[in-house]
N, C-alpha and C positions, 0 to 999 in steps of 0.2 A: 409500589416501587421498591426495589431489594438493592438497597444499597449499604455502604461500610463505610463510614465517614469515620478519615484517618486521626482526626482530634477527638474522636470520641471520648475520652479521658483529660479532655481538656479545662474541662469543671471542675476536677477534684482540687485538694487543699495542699500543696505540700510548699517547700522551696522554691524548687525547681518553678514549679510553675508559678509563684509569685514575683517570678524574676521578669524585667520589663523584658518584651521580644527581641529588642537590640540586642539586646545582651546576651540573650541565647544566642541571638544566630550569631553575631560577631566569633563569641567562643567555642560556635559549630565551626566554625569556615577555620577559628586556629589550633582546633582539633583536626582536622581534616587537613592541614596543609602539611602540620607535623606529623602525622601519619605517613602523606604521602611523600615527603623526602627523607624517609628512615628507608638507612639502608636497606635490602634483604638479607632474609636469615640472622637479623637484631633480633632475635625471639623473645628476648629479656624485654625488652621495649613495647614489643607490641601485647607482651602479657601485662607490661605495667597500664599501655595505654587502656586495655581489657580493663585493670582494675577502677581505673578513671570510670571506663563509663558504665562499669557495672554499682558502682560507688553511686553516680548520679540517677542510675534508674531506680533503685533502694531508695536515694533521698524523694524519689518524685510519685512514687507510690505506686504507677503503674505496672500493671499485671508483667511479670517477666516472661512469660510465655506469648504473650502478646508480641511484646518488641523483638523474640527470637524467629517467633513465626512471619514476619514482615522482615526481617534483615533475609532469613535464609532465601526468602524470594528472588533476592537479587544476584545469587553465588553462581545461579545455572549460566543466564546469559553472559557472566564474566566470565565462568568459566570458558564457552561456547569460542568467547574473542580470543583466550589468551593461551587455549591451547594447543597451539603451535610451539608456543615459547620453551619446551623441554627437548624439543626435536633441532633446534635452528640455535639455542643457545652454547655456545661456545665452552668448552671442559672437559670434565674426566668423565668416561663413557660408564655408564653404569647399567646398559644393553643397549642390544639394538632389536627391531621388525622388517620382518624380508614383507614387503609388499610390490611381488609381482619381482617386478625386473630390479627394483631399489632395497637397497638396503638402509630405514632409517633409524638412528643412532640419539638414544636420549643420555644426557647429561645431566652430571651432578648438581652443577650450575644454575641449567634448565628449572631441574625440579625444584630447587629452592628458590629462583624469581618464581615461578610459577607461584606455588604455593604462597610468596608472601603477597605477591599480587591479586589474589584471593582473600589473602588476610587483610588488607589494605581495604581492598573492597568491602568487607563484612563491616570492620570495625569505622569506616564511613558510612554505610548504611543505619548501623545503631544509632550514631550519634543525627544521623537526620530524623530517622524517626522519630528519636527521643525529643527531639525538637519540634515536630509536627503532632506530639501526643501531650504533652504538656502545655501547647500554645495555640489558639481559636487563630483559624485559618485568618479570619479578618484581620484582627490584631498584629501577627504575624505580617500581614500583608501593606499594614499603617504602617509598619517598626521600619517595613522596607525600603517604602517610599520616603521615611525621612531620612533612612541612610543615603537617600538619593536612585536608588534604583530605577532607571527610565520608567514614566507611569505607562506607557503602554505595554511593557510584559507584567507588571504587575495587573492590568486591567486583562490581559490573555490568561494568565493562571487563575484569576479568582473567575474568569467566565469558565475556563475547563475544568474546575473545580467544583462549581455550581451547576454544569448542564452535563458532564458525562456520565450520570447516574441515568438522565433521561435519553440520552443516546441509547445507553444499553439496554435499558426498555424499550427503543425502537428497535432498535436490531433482534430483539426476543421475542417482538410481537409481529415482526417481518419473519422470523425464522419459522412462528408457530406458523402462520399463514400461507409459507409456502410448502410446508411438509402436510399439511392439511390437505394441499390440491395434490399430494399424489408424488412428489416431486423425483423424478428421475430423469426416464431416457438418455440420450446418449450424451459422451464428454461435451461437445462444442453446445449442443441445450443447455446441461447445465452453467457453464462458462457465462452463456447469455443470461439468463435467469441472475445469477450471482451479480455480474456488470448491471443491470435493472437496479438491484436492491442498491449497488452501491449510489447509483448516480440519485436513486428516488433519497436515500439516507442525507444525500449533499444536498437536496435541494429544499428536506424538508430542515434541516439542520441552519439553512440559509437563511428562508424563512421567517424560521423562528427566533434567529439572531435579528432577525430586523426588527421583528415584533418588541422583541425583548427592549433592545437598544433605544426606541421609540417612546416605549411606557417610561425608561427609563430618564428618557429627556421629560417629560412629561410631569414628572415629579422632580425636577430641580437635581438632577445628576451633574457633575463638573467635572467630573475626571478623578475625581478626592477620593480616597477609601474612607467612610466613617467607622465608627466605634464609638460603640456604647461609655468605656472609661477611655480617658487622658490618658497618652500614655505616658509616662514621667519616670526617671532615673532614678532610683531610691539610695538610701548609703551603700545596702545592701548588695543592688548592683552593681555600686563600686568596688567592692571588697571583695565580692564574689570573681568579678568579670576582671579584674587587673589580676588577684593574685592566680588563679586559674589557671588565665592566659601567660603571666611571665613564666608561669611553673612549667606550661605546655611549651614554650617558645624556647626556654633553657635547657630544655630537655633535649630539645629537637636539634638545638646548635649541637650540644655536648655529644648525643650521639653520633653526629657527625663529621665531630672532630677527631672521635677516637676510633674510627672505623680503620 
């Protein structure tokens, strides 16, 4: 099986990762909210936010090239949504493109939500991952459910979590199989062929969710996420996770009072 499990560095020793998962993810969610109510074009702000969480992957040991290559993954398909927004945003014209009969017209405006709406995106990406590389998906998943998060999406993430490595090995050993027999002929065959794999993929998917869910009554499952340790609030968690977050939270008013 070829898989990449996103906590792979979740073992190592530093701070960051000695910090209870509450505490992370509380001061993911209030890095991520002060991100996203910073004006555009606050460029000061979001290089300081940078320095935040370039500060925290330093303290957590993780490979930097890791957590860059996993953020940049995310830039394509935001880009993909959000650009439109140089064309339809409202300002000082900075060109235009003759397409066909129209003439569309980008904006100074445009480019600068644009681009921090990209920015915004990257620097919420870091700080998830940072959060998912530092933190054992379980634990992570415990910290959740005491913060109350409904148990059934926490029981949906740690199931897609756990079995989309073996999907993808279905769909790689379905792929190998039918380029084996030849696979061509014309659009509407293939079309059919493709519709096959997908509905054979649901049902073996289905299946195997029953099976799973079965053994797992079977050995005393309740609904509960376990872990190996307790998880418990340390001083350190307090110090960390209050001054952080007032630092993150003060920030976020201030720049948007003085915009």
């Amino acid at each position: 099986m070829k898989h990449s499990f996103l906590d792979k560095y979740s073992d190592r020793d530093s701070l960051i990762h000695r910090l209870d998962p509450r505490t992370k993810f509380l001061i993911t969610l209030v890095f991520i909210l002060v991100v996203v109510i910073t004006p555009p074009a606050m460029w000061f702000s979001f290089a300081s936010y940078l320095a935040v969480i370039t500060g925290m992957v330093i303290l957590s040991r993780v490979p930097v090239i890791y957590i860059l290559k996993c953020s940049l993954l995310i830039l394509p398909f935001v880009g993909i949504i959000a650009i439109s927004i140089p064309f339809v945003k409202q300002g000082e014209i900075v060109g235009s493109v003759n397409i066909w009969l129209w003439e569309v017209s980008v904006t100074r405006t445009g480019l600068e939500t644009f681009a921090s709406v990209l920015t915004r995106a990257w620097l919420s990406a870091l700080s998830l991952i940072l959060l998912i590389a530092t933190t054992r998906v379980v634990e992570l998943l415990k910290g959740l459910e005491q913060l109350g998060v409904p148990r059934v999406l926490i029981m949906i993430i740690s199931f897609m979590y756990r079995y989309i490595f073996l999907l993808t090995d279905d769909i790689g050993r379905m792929k190998q199989a039918r380029d084996s027999r030849n696979f061509g002929g014309h659009r509407l065959w293939q079309i059919k062929t493709i519709g096959n794999m997908i509905g054979t993929l649901f049902v073996r998917s289905y299946e195997r969710g029953e099976r799973v869910y079965s053994a797992m009554l079977a050995r005393g499952y309740d609904g509960h996420t376990k872990t190996l340790r307790k998880l418990s609030l340390s001083t350190n968690d307090l110090i960390f996770g209050i001054v952080l977050g007032a630092t993150l939270l003060v920030s976020g008013i201030w720049v948007n009072l003085v915009r």
